[in-house]
Rosetta silent file (secondary structure, phi, psi, omega in degrees, C-alpha in Angstrom):
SEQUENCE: XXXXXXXXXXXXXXXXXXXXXXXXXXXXXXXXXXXXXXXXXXXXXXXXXXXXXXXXXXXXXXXXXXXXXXXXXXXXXXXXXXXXXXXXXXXXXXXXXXXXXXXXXXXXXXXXXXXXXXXX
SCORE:     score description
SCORE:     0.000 S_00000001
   1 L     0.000  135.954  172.553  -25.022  -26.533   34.035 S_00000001
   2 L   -65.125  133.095 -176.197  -22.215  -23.616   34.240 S_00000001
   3 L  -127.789  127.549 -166.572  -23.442  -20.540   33.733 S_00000001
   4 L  -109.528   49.232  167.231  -20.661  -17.930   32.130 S_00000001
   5 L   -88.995  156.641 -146.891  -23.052  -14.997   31.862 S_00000001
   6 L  -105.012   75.719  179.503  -20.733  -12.092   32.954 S_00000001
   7 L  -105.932   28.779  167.484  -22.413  -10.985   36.859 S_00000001
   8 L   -97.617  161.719 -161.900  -19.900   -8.271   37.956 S_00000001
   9 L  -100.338  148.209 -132.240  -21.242   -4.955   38.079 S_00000001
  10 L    77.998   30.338  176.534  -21.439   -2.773   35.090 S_00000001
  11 H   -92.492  -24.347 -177.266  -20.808   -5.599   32.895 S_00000001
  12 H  -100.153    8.484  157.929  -24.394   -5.005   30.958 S_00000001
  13 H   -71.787  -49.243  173.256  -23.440   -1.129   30.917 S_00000001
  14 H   -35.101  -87.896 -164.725  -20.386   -2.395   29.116 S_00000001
  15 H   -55.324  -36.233  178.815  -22.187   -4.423   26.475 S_00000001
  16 H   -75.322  -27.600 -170.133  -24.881   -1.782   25.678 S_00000001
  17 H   -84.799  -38.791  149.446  -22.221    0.841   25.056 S_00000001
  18 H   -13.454  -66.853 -150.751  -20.462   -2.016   23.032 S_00000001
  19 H   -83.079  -32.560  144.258  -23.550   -2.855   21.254 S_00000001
  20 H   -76.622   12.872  138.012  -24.002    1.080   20.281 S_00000001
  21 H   -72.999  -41.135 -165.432  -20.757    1.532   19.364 S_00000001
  22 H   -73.772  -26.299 -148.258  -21.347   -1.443   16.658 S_00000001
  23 H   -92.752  -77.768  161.592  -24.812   -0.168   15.806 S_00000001
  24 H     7.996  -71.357 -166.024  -23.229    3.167   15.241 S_00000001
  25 H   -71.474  -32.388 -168.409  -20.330    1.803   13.389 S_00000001
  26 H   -78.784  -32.158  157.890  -22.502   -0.323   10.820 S_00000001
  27 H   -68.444  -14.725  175.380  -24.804    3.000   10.324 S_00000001
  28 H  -113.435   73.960 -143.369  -22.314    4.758    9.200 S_00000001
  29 H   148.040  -59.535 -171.857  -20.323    1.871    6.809 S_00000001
  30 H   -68.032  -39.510  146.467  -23.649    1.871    5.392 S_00000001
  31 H   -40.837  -31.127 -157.026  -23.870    5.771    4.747 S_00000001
  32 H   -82.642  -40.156  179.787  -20.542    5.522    3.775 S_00000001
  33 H   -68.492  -34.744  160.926  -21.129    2.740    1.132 S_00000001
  34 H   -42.962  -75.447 -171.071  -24.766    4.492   -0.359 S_00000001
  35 H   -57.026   -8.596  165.798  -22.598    7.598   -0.795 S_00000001
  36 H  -101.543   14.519  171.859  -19.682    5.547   -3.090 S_00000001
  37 H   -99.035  -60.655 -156.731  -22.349    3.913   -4.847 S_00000001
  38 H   -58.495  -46.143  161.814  -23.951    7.170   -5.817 S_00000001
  39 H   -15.030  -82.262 -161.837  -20.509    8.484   -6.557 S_00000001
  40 H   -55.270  -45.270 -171.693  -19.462    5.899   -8.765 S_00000001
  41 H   -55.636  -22.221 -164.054  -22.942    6.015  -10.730 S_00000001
  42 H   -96.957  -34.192  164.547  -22.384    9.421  -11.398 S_00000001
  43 H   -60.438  -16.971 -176.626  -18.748    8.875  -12.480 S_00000001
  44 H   -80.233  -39.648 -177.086  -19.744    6.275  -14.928 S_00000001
  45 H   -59.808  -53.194  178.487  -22.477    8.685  -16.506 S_00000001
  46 H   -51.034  -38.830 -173.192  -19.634   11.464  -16.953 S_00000001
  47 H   -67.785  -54.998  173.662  -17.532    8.886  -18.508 S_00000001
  48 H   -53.015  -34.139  134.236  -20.766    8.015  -21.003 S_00000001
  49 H   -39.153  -38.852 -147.445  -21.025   11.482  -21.528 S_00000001
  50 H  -110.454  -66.995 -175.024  -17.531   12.628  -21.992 S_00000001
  51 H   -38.929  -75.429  168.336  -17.703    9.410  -24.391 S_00000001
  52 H   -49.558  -47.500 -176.942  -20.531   10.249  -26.517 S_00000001
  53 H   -77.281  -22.896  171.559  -19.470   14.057  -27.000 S_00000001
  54 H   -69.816  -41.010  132.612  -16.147   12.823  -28.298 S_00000001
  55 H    -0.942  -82.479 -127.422  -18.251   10.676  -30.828 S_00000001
  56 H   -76.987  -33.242 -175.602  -20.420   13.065  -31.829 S_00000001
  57 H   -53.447  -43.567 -175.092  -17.220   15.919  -32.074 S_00000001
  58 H   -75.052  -40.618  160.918  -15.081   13.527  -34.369 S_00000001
  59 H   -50.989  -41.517  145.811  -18.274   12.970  -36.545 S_00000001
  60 H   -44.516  -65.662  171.574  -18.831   16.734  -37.055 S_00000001
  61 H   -10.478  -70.459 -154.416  -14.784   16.868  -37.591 S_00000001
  62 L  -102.889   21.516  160.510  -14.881   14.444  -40.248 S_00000001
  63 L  -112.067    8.684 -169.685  -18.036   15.539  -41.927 S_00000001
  64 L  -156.296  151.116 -157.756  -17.715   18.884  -42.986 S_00000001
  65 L  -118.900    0.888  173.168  -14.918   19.803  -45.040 S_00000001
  66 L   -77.472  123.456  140.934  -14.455   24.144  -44.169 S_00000001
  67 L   -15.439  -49.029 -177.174  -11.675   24.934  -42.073 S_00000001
  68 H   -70.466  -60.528  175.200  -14.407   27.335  -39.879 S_00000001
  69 H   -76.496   -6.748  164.142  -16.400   24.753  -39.027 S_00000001
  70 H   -77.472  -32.579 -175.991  -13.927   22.412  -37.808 S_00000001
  71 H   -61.104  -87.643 -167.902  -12.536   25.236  -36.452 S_00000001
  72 H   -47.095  -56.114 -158.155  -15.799   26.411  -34.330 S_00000001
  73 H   -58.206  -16.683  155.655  -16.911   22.386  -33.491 S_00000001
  74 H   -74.729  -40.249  167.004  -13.206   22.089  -31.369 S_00000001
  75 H   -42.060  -55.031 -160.472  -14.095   25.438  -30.307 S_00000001
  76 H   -76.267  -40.445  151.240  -17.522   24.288  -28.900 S_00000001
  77 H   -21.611  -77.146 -161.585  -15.839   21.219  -27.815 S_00000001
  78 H   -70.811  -21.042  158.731  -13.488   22.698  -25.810 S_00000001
  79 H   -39.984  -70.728 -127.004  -16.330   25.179  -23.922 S_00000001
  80 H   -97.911    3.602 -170.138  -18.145   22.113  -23.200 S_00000001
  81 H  -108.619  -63.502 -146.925  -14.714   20.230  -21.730 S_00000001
  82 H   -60.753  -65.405  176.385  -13.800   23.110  -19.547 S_00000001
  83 H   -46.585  -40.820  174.737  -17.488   23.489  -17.946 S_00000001
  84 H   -67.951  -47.766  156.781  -17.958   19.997  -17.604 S_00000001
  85 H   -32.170  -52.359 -175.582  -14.554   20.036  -16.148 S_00000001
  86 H   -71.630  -42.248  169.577  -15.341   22.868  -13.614 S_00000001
  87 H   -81.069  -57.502 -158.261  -18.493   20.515  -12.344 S_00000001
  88 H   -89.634   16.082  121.850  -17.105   17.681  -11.605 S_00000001
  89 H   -61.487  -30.366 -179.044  -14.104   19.096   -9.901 S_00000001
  90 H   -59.794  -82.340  167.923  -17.085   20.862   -7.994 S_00000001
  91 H   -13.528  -59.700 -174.108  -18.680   17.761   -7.713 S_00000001
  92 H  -109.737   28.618  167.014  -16.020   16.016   -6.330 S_00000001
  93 H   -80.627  -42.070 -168.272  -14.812   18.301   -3.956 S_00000001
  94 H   -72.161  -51.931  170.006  -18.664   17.922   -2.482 S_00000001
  95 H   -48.954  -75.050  177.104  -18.461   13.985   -2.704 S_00000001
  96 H   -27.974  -52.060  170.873  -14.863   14.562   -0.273 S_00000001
  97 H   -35.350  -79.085  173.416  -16.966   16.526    2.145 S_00000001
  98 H   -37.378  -25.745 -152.793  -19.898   14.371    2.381 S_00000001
  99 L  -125.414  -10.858  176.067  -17.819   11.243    2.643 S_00000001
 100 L   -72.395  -43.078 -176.767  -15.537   13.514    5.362 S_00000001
 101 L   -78.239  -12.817  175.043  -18.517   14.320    7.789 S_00000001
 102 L   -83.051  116.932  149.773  -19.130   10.490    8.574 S_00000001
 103 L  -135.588  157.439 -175.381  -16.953    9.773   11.679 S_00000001
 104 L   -77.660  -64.514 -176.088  -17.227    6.473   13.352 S_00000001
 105 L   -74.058   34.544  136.718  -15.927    8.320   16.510 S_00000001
 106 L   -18.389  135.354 -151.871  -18.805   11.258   16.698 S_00000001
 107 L   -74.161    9.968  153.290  -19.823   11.997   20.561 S_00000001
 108 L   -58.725  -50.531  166.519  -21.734    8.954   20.996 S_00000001
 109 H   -32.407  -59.855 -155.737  -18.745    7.170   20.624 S_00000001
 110 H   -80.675  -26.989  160.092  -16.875    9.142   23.003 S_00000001
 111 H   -77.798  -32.743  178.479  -19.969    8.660   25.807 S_00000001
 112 H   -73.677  -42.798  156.679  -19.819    4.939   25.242 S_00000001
 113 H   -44.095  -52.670 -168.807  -15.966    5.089   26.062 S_00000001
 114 H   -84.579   -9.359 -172.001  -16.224    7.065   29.144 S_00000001
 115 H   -69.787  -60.396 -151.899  -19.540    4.805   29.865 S_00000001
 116 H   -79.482  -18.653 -158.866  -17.104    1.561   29.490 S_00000001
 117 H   -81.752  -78.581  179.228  -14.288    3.410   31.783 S_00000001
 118 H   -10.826  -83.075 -161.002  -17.064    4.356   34.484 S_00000001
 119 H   -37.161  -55.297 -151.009  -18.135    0.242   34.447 S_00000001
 120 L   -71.163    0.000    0.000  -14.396   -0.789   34.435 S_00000001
């Protein structure tokens, strides 16, 4: 039987920095994918939010018949748009970061290169 195992030297230097570049790359694709799932859940709850206070603002609206109190409940409304506004631009300024700081090339990477260079 032929045997096509790889016996020049450095070839199993090679493959381990290979094989921790992948292990690497798949820990972080997995970080990266946790952190857009939490993302997204938290954009759908703002949306459910955002949803519901427009509800409950057109019900106040169209329940009360004084000029002043329609008057203050867009008023309260629009407090509660702006603040909610100001977090999740916070929010997703934080999310950008967080999702910034994963690099695939990080100085493992960059030892497993010069590791496969050495070998070659």
């Amino acid at each position: 039987m032929t045997d096509y195992r790889d016996n020049r030297p450095g070839a199993g230097v090679v493959a381990e920095a290979i094989q921790s570049y992948a292990q690497r790359a798949i820990a972080v694709q997995s970080e990266f994918s946790e952190k857009l799932i939490r993302a997204n859940q938290h954009w759908f709850e703002q949306m459910q939010i955002e949803s519901n206070e427009a509800w409950e603002v057109f019900r106040k609206f169209n329940s009360t018949a004084s000029v002043a109190e329609k008057i203050t409940t867009l008023q309260d409304w629009m407090k509660g748009i702006t603040t909610r506004s100001a977090q999740d631009a916070t929010y997703a300024i934080e999310t950008a970061r967080s999702l910034g700081k994963l690099n695939l090339f990080a100085q493992r990477t960059g030892d497993a290169a010069e590791t496969i260079q050495k070998a070659a």
